[in-house]
N, C-alpha and C positions, 0 to 999 in steps of 0.2 A: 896325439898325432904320430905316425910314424914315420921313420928317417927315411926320404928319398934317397932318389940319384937320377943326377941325370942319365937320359939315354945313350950319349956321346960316352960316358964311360965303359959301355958294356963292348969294348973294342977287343974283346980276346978269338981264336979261330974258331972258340964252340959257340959263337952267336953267328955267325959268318950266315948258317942258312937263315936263319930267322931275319937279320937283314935283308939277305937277295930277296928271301919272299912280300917283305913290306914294299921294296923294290918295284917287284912285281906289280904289288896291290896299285901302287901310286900309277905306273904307267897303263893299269886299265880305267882308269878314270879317264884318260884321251881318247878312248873309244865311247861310241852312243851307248847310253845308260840300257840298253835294253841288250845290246852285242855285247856290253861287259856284262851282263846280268847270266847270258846264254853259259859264256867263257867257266863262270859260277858254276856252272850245271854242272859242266863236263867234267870239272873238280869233284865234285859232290857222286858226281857218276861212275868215275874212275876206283873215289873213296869207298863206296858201295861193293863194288867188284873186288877189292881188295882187302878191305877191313870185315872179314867174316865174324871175329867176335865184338864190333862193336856194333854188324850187321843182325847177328842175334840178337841181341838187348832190343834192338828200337822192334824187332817184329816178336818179340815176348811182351813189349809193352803195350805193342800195339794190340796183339790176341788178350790181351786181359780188359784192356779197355773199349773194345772194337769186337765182342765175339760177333757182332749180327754180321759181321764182314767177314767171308771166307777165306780162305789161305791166301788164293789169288790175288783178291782185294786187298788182301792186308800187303801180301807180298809189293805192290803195284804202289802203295800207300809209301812205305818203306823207300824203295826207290826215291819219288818224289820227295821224301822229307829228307833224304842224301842231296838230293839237287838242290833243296831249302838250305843248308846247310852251306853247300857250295859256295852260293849265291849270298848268304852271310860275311863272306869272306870279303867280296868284294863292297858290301854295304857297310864292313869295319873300314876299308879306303874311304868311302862314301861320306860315312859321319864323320871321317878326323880331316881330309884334305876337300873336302867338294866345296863350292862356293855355295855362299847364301839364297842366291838365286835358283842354282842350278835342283837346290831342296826344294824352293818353294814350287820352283813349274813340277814335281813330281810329287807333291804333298794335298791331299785332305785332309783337314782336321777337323774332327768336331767336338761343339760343346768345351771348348776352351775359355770358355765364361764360366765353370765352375769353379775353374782352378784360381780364374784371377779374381772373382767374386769372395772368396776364403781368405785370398793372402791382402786382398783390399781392404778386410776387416780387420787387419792386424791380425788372424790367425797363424797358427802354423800349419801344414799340410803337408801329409802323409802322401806321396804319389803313386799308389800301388800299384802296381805291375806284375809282371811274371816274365818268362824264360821264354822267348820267343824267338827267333832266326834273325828278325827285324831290331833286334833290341838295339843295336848301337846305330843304324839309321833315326830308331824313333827317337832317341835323345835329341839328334840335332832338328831335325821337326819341329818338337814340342819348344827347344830353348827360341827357337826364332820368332815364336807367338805367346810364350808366357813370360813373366818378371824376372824367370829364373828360376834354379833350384841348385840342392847339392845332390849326388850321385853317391849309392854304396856300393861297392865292388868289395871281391872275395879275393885274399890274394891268392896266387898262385904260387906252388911249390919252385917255380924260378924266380927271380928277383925282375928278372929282364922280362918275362912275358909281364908280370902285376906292374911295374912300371909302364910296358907297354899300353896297355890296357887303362892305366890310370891317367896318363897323357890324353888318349883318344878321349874318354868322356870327359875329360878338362876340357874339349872343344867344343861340347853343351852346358858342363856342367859348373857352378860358380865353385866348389868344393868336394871332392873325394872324399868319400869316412870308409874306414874298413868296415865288414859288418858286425866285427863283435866289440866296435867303440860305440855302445849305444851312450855312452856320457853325453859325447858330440853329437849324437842323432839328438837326443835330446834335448838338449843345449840352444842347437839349431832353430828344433820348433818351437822353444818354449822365446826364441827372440824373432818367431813370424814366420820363418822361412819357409823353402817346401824341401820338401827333402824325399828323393826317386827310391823306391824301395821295393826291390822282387823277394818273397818272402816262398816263391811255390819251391823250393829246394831244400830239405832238411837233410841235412849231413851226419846228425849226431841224434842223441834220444834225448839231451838236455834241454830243458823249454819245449818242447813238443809235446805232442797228442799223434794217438794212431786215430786218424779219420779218413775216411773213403776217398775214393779219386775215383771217379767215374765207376763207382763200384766196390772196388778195390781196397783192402786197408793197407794205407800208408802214413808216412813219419809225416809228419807238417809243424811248423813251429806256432807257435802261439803268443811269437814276439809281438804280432802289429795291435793287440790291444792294449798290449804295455805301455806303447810307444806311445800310443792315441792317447793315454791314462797319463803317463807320465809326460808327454811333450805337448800337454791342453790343444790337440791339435784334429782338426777334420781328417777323415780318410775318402779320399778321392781318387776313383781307382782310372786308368786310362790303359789299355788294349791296340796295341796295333794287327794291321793285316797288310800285307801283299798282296797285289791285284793281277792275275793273267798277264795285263798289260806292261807290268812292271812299276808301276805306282804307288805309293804306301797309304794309308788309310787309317788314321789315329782315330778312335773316340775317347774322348773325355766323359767320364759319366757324374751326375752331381753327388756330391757328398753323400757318403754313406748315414741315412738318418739312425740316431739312439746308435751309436757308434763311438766310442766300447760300449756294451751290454756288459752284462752280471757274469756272464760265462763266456769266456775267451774262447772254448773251443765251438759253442754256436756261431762267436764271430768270423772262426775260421771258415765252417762249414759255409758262411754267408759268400765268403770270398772266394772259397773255392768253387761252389755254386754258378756265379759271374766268371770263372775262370772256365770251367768244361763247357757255358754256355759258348764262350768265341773261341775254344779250340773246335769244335763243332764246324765251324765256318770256315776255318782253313788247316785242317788237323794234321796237316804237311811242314804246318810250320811251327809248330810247338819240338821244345828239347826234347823229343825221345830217348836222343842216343845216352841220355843218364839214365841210372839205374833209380829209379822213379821210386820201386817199393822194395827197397833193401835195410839193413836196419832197424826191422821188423822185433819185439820184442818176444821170449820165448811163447811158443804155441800157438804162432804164425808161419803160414809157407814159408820157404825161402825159394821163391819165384824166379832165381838167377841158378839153380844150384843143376839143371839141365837141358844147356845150352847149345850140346854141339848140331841135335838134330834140327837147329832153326839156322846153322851157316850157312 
């Protein structure tokens, strides 16, 4: 485990704006959930108009994985997934300060009998997920209708934002594991627990495979059959979505069957598979603004390397 601190320590003038902004976060939770949602936008809108090279990345991402959609469309796409973004911000207030209630009147959930059906069994469980805008709302969702689980988070290059961060899912999650303590990932499942795990972001070539994404070849890791192999535990993947209306939308899906298989990167392909199927659905609110297929091994494009004519 890794050495905390508390958040009251981080009292020097270079946290001063990250304070004002949580600040902030907390006084739009007194406004209706759909007026603080809007407030989100206009963030996301502002960030759009001003961040041209983080504005290229998400519409290179979006032309590699979206050709049947024209510049307009994508263009129009791009926008919207800035407002998703936005509107994340205030869903990190949402899942760390909102009341119990105040989740459920805005919460669908489905098929949350898979999840507690596995850990019923004395299993362990793999809660797969992915990178979505909704991710630290869907935490608290899920912990108000399942037994629980532990959360892995990646830390950040500040101390104060990965303690931030690691606080916030403490208010779903029964335990924080960094992601490259798999000892304690597996520790965990191997004494029943569930344990939340987004695997769609590969950072490095180590444990990876280059497999497609919506066409595409990219890095993806090939940790979660490890994990299933070494922590005797079911993979049970769950999905959120945001609604027009501003309501969130969890499905639970039932355990992945014959999950590990013989080849790890089939079982990725499975997952990513179930992954492009619900970006499909709301593809505004998937992480674009990361560099999705970077990392690439030689005598692959490097898909980032001309950027300026997409600002």
């Amino acid at each position: 485990m890794s050495t905390r601190r508390s958040l009251y320590t981080f009292i020097a003038p270079r946290y001063w704006p990250v304070w004002i902004g949580m600040g902030l976060l907390r006084l739009l939770l007194f406004l209706p959930h759909r007026a603080g949602l809007f407030v989100g936008k206009l963030i996301g809108r502002l960030t759009h108009r001003l961040s041209a090279s983080r504005r290229a990345v998400v519409r290179r991402n979006l032309e590699l994985c979206f050709p049947d959609l024209d510049t307009e469309q994508r263009n129009q796409l791009a926008r919207r997934h800035f407002e998703a973004l936005g509107m994340s911000l205030v869903e990190m207030g949402l899942g760390r300060w909102a009341s119990d209630k105040k989740i459920e009147r805005l919460t669908t959930l489905e098929g949350v009998e898979h999840l507690n059906q596995a850990l019923a069994a004395g299993e362990g469980v793999i809660l797969l997920s992915a990178h979505f805008t909704t991710l630290e709302a869907s935490g608290r969702i899920l912990a108000l209708r399942s037994p629980g689980f532990d959360a892995v988070f990646r830390k950040n290059r500040s101390e104060f934002i990965t303690e931030l961060q690691r606080t916030g899912r403490e208010r779903s999650a029964q335990l924080t594991i960094e992601k490259r303590d798999i000892k304690s990932m597996v520790r965990r499942l191997r004494e029943g627990h569930a344990v939340w795990y987004a695997p769609d972001q590969s950072y490095d070539r180590k444990g990876s495979a280059v497999i497609d994404f919506f066409g595409i070849p990219a890095m993806h890791t090939t940790a979660t059959s490890t994990l299933a192999r070494l922590g005797k535990a079911r993979v049970v993947p769950f999905l959120p979505r945001r609604s027009a209306d501003g309501r969130y939308h969890i499905r639970v899906y039932p355990a992945l069957e014959d999950f590990p298989g013989k080849d790890p990167i089939a079982d990725t392909e499975r997952y990513i598979s179930l992954l492009e199927e619900h970006i499909r659905t709301c593809p505004e609110q998937y992480f674009w603004i990361h560099r999705k297929f970077k990392n690439l091994p030689a005598g692959y494009p490097d898909y980032y390397s001309d950027l300026d004519a997409l600002k």
